[in-house]
N, C-alpha and C positions, 0 to 999 in steps of 0.2 A: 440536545447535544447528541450528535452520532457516535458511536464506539465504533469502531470497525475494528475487526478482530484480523491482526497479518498471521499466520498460522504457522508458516513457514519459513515462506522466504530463500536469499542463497545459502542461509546455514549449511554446514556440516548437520548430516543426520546422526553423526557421533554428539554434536553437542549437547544433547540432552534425548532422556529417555521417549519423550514424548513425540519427538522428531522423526520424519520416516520418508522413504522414498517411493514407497507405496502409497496409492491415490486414497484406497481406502481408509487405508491407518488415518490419513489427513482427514481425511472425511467427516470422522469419529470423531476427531480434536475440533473441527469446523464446526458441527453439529453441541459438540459442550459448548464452545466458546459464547455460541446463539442462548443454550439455554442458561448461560451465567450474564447475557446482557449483551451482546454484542449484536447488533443490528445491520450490519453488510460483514461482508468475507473477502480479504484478501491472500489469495494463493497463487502459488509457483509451481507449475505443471512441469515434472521433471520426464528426463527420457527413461529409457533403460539402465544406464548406467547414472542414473542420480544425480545427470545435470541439469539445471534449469533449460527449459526448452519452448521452444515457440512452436512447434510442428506441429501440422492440424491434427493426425493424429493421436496425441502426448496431451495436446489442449483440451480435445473432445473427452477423451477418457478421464481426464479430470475434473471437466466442468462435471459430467455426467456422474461423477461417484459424489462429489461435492455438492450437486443440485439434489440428487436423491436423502443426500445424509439431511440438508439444510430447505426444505420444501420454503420456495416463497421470499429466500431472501436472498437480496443481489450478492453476486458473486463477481469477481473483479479478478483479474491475473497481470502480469508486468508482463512490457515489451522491452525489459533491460538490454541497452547493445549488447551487454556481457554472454546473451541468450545466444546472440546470433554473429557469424564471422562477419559482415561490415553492413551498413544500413541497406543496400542493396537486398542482400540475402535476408534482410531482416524483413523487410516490405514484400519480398514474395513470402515467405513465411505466411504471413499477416494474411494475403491475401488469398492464402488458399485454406484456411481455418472453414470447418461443415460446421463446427458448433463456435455462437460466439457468445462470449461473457455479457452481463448487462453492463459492465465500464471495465476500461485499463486503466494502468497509471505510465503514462507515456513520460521520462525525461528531458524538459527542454534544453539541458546542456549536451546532450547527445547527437551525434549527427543525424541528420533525419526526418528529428521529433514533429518538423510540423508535416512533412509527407504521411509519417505514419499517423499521426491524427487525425489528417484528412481521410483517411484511407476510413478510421475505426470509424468515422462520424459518418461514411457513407452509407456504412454496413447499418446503424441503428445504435452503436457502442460507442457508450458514454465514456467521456476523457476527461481520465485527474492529471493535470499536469504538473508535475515533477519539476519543485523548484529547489533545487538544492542549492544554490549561491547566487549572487548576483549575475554573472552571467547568463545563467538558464533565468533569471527572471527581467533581463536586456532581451533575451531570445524571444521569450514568452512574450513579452510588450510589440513586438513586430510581426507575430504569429497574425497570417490572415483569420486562422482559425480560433482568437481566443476568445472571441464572447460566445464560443459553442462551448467550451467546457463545462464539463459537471461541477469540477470544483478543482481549486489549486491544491495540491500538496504540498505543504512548506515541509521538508524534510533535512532536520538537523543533523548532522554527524557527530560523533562519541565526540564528548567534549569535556573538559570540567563543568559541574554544575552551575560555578558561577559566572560562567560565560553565556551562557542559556538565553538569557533573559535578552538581553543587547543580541546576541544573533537572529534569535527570535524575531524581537520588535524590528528588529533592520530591514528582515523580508518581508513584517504583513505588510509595516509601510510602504516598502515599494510595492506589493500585489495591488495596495488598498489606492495609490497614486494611479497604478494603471488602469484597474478597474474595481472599484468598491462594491460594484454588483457581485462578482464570481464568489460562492462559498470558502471558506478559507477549512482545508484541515493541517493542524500543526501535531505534526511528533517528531520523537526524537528517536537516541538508537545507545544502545546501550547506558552509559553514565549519564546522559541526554536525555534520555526516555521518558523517564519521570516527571522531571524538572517542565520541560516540553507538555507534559500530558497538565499537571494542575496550572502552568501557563495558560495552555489551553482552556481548562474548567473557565481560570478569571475574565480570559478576553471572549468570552463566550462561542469559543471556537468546536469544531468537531475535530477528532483526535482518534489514538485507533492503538493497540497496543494490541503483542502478542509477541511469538518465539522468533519472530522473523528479528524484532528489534529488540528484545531485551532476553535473558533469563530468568530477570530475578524480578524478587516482589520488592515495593518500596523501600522496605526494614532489611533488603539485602540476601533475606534467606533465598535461594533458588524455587523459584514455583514448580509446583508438581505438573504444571501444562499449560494450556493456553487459558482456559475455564476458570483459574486461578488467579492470572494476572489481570484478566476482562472482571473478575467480581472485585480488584483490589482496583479498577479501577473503578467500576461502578462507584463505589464505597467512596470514592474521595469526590463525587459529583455532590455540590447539595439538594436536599431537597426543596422544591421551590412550591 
């Protein structure tokens, strides 16, 4: 089972101590996250002023503080529209990147998504595609680009716990209808999170937890970091 550890994310760097809009601060947290279990890296290269950013630039300085902290394991960043003023400006973005990640996670419900996938799978950059509802998994089923994927991202929203389950199973079924080949990763994102993560364990899926999607540890207390949440999840995988 993969952990992939999200480090960041759109957060507020106010929401927690461990949160930063500094490459390196993240670096530090990327690097524990590895040495508590987590085996790829999901991060959000911000600008100057701590928004999420797509500029070659903001990307390169990132991968590069991130690559050094974390020797050896893939490193991933989001192409969120929210990064960028409209798909347009998002795909020059993309396109003028000097340093490029080993995968993105590109959203199929967003305008664009398969242009810019085309574009990352040119480059050598592996694509998780972003299924957050049935739409973006209608989108994704038409995409000329979907048996290049790395792997799908089924990506829950805050939800009641006991909604989890049926939201879940709703999407692998469709991923699994369109193509049963593509790896599947499921999480969730706040009250989601969890529920999402030991779904995952049962349906022997890869899964990924960190500050981007939750705060807190299972039992609720707030985690002291990213390293925290990646050993609480460790700890609920069995051993086989």
């Amino acid at each position: 089972m993969l952990i992939q550890a999200c480090v960041n994310g759109a957060q507020d760097a106010a929401a927690h101590r461990r949160l930063s809009t500094d490459e390196h601060h993240m670096a530090i947290e990327a690097a524990r996250a590895v040495a508590a279990g987590a085996a790829a890296i999901h991060v959000h290269p911000k600008d100057a002023e701590g928004r999420d950013s797509l500029e070659a630039a903001d990307v390169a300085r990132w991968l590069a503080a991130v690559r050094d902290a974390c020797p050896g394991i893939p490193i991933g960043v989001t192409t969120g529209a929210w990064a960028s003023a409209d798909a347009e400006s998002r795909i020059a973005a993309l396109a003028g990147w000097t340093e490029l990640p080993d995968f993105a996670s590109v959203n199929w419900h967003e305008d664009g998504a398969d242009e810019v996938a085309a574009l990352l799978l040119s480059c050598g950059v592996g694509v998780e595609a972003g299924i957050w509802n049935v739409e973006g998994a209608d989108a994704w089923s038409r995409s000329a680009v979907r048996g290049d994927c790395l792997r799908v991202l089924i990506e829950l929203p805050d939800m009641d716990v006991a909604m989890v389950r049926n939201a879940a199973e709703d999407l692998i079924a469709r991923i699994t209808r369109i193509d049963q080949r593509v790896p599947v990763l499921l999480h969730g994102e706040e009250r989601s999170a969890w529920a999402a993560f030991d779904l995952a364990v049962e349906r022997g899926l890869d899964s990924r937890i960190g500050l981007e999607d939750c705060l807190a540890l299972p039992d609720g207390r707030i985690a002291s970091g990213n390293a925290a949440l990646v050993r609480a999840a460790v700890e609920r995988v069995p051993v086989r």
